[in-house]
N, C-alpha and C positions, 0 to 999 in steps of 0.2 A: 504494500500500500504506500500510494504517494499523499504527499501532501502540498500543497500550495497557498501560501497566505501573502496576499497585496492590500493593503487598506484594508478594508471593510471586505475583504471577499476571503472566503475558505473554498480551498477545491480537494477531494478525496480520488484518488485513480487506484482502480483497485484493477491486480493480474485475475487471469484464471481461476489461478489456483485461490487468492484473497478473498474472491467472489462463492469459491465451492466452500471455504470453510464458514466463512458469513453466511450462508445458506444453512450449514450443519448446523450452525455453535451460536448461530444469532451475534458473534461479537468477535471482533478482530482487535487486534492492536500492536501496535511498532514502539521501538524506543528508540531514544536517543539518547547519548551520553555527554554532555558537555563537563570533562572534570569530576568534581564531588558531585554535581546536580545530573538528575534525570531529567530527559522532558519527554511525554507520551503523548499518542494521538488514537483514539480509537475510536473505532463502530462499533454502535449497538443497534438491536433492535427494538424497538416502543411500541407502547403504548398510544405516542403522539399522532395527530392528524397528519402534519407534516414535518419536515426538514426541519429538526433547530441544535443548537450547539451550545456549549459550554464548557468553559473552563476554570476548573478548581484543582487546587496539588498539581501545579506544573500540567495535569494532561488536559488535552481539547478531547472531549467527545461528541461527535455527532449520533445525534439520536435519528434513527431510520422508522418510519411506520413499518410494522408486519405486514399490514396488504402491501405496501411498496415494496418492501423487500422481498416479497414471494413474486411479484410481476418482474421486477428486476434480476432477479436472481437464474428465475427459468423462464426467459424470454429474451430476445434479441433486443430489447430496448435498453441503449445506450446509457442513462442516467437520468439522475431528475437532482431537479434544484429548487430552494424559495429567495424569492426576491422579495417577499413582503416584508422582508424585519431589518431590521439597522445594520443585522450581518450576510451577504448575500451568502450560500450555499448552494454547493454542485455538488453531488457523488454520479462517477460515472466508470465506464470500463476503461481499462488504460489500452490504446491501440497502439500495435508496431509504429515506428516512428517512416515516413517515406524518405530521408535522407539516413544517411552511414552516421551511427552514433555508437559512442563507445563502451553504452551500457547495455547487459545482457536484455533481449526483449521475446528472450523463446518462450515466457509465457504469458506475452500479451495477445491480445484478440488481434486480428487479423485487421488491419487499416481498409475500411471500404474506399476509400480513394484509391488504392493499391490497383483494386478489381476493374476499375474505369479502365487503368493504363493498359 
């Protein structure tokens, strides 16, 4: 799972593999080490109507609804976001990148741009 944080905006990309366990386990999550401090970022899945986020003790968790995450999960659909609150949010599938990049991407989803060329 990636993360991405600009201003006001949170983005989540999750692999293959991110997506199959969040399906199992309802809850993902990564760390990071800076020194003596942790920082975390994790998925769950809720209770909630939509998309919302929070962080407490170093970690960001985004909270996922259970209908969205069972449509998301076993479905071709790409991601879902909200733009209605002060923080925007996107979770989506992380695709192969179309240019040569130096990070491993053999278990990201297949770039539908890719399929035009």
């Amino acid at each position: 799972m990636k993360i991405r944080i600009k201003g006001n905006s949170l983005r989540y990309r999750l692999t293959k593999t991110d997506v199959e366990t969040f399906d199992r386990e309802g809850y993902l999550e990564e760390t990071s080490h800076f020194g003596a401090q942790v920082f975390k970022y994790a998925l769950q899945r809720s209770k909630t109507s939509v998309l919302t986020a929070e962080f407490n003790n170093n970690t960001i968790t985004m909270y996922m609804p259970a209908a969205m995450a069972i449509e998301w999960t076993n479905t071709e659909r790409v991601g879902f976001e909200n733009n209605n609150s002060q923080m925007y949010l996107l979770i989506e599938k992380d695709f192969k990148c179309l240019d040569n990049v130096a990070e491993d991407q053999s278990d990201n989803y297949p770039n539908p741009l890719s399929l035009k060329m």
